[in-house]
C-alpha positions as CSV (number, residue, x, y, z in Angstrom):
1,X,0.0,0.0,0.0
2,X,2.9,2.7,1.0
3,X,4.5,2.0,-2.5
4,X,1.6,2.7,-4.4
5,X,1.1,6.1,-2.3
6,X,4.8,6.5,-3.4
7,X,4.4,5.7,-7.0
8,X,1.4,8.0,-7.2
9,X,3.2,11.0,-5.6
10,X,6.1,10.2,-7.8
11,X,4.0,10.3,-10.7
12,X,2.0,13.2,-9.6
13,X,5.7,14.8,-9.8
14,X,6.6,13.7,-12.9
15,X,3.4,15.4,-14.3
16,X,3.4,18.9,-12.9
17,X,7.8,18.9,-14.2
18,X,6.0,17.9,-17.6
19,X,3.5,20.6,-17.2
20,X,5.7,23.0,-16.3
21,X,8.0,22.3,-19.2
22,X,5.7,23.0,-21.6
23,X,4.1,26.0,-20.2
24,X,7.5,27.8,-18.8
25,X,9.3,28.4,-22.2
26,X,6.1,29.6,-23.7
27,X,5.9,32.4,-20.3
28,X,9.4,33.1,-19.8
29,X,11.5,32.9,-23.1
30,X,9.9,36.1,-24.4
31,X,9.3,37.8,-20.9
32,X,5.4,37.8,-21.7
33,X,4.2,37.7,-18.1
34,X,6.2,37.4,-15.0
35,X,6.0,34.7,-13.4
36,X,3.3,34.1,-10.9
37,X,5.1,34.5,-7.6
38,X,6.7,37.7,-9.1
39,X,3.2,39.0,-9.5
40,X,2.4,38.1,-6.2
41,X,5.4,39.5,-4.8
42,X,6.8,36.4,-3.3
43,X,10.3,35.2,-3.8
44,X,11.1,32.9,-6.9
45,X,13.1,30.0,-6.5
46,X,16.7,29.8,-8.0
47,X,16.4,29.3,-11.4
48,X,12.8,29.9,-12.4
49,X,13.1,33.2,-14.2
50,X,15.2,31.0,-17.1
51,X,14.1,28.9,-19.6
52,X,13.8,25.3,-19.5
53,X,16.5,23.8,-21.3
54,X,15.7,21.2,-24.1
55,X,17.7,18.6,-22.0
56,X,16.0,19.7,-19.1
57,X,12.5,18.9,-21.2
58,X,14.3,15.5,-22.2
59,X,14.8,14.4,-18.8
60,X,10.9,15.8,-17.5
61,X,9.5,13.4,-20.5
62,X,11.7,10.4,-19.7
63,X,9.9,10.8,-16.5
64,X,6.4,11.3,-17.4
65,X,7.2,8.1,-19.7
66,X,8.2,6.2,-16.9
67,X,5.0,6.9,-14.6
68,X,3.0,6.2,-17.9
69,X,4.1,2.9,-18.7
70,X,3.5,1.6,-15.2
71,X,-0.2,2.1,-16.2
72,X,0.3,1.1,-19.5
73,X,1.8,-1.7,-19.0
74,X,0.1,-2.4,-15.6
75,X,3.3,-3.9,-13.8
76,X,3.7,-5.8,-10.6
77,X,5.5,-5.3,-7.6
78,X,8.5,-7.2,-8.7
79,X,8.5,-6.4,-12.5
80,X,8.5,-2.7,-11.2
81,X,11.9,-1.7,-10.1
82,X,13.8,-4.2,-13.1
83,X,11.6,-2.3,-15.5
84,X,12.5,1.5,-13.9
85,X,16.1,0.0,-14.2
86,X,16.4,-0.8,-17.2
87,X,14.1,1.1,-19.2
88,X,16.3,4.4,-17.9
89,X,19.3,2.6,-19.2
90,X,17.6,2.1,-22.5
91,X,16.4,5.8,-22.5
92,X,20.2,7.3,-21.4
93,X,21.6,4.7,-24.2
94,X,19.1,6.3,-26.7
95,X,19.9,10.4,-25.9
96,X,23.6,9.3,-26.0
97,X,23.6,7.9,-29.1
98,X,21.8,11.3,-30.2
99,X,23.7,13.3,-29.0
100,X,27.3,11.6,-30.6
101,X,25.1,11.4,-33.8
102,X,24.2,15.4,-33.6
103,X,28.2,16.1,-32.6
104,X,29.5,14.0,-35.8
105,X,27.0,15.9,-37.8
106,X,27.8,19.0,-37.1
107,X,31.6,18.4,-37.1
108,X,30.0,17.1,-40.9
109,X,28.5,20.4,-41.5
110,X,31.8,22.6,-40.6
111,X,33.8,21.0,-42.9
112,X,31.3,21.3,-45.7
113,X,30.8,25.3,-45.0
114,X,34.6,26.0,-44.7
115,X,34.5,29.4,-44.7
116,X,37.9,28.9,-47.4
117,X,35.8,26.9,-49.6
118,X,38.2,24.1,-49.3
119,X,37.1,20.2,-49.3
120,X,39.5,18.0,-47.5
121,X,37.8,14.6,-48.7
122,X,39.7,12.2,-46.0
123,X,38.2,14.7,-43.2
124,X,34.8,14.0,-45.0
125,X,35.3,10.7,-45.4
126,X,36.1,10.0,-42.0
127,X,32.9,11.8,-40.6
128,X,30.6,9.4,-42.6
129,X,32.6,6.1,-41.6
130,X,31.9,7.5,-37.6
131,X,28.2,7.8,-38.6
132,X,28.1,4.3,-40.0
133,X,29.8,2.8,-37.2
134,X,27.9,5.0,-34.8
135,X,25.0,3.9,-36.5
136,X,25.5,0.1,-36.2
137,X,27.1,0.5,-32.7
138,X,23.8,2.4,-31.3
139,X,21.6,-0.4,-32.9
140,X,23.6,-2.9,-31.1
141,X,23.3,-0.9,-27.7
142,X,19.3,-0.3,-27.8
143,X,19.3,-4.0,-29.0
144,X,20.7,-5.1,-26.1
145,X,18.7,-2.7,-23.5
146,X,15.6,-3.5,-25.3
147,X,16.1,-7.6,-24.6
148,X,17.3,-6.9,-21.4
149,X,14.1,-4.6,-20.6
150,X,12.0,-7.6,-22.3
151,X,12.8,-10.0,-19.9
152,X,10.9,-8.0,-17.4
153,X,7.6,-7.9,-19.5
154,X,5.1,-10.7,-20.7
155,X,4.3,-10.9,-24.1
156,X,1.1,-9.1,-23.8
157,X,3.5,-6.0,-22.1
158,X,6.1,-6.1,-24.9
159,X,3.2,-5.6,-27.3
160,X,1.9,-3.0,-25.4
161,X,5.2,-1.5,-24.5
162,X,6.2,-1.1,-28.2
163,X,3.1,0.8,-29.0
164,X,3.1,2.6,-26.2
165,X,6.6,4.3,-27.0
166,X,5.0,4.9,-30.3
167,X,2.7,7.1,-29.3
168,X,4.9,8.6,-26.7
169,X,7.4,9.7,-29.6
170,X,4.5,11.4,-31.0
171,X,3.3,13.0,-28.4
172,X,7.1,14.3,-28.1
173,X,6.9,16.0,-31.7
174,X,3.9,17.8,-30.9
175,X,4.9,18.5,-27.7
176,X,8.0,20.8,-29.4
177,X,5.8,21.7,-32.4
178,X,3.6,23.3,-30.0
179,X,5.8,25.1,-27.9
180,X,7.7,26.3,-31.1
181,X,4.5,27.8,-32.2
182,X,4.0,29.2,-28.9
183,X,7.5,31.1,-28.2
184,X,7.5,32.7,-32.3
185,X,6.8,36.4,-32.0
186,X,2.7,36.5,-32.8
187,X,3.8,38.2,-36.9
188,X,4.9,35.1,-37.9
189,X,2.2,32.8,-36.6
């Protein structure tokens, strides 16, 4: 009984920090409004009058996920803390290999914008043999973290879990579509 009061306040968390990502770039990255306790002439606390960071977003979703997919998936007392486990693994193995990706891209990008206009092909060359292997060595990682994170679920939950990520993928892309639309200056909307 105490870890489901546990689970629900943790998930009531995860919710409001989800909420409050969305909402705070649209408030406080143009300096609309100040922010409510400002209005109400109470302190604010350290940090709130910035922006939330795209990684900070990243991190609030993974989180929302997580609480999600306990319902979705409607896991046990033991299948719950392997599945937290390893499905953060999985999630952290997934931003990484982003994140390298993005790097190798733009190191891709500087060489073909050299201000000079010169092309040094083995520079080239070697960027697009990292992708590849990034590529392939990624695959292989979330491979392995999404077996390992199958051996916590039934068949019926690795159905479900699949189509659950899905549709949590999409709700990503609208979630930044929308706030895009919400922080461009109202001209170009």
């Amino acid at each position: 009984m105490k870890s489901d009061s546990k689970r629900q306040m943790s998930r009531a968390v995860a919710i409001a920090a989800l909420a409050i990502a969305i909402v705070s770039p649209t408030l406080f990255a143009q300096g609309r409004t100040a922010p409510r306790g400002e209005r109400q002439g109470l302190p604010l606390p350290p940090g709130a009058d910035r922006p939330v960071t795209p990684g900070e977003i990243q991190q609030m979703f993974d989180a929302y996920v997580v609480m999600q997919a306990q319902d979705v998936l409607k896991l046990n007392e033991n299948q719950y803390p392997r599945f937290i486990t390893r499905l953060r693994n999985l999630q952290q193995i997934r931003r990484r290999g982003e994140n390298q990706r993005m790097m190798v891209l733009n190191q891709l990008r500087r060489l073909l914008n050299d201000p000079e206009g010169r092309f040094d092909e083995a520079m080239v060359k070697e960027r697009l043999k990292m992708l590849e292997d990034l590529r392939v060595n990624v695959a292989a990682d979330v491979k392995q973290a999404q077996d390992s994170l199958d051996e916590v679920l039934d068949l019926r939950q690795q159905a479900r879990f699949r189509v659950f990520e899905e549709e949590m993928e999409r709700r990503k892309v609208e979630l930044v579509m929308r706030t895009r639309q919400a922080n461009r200056p109202a001209r170009d909307r």
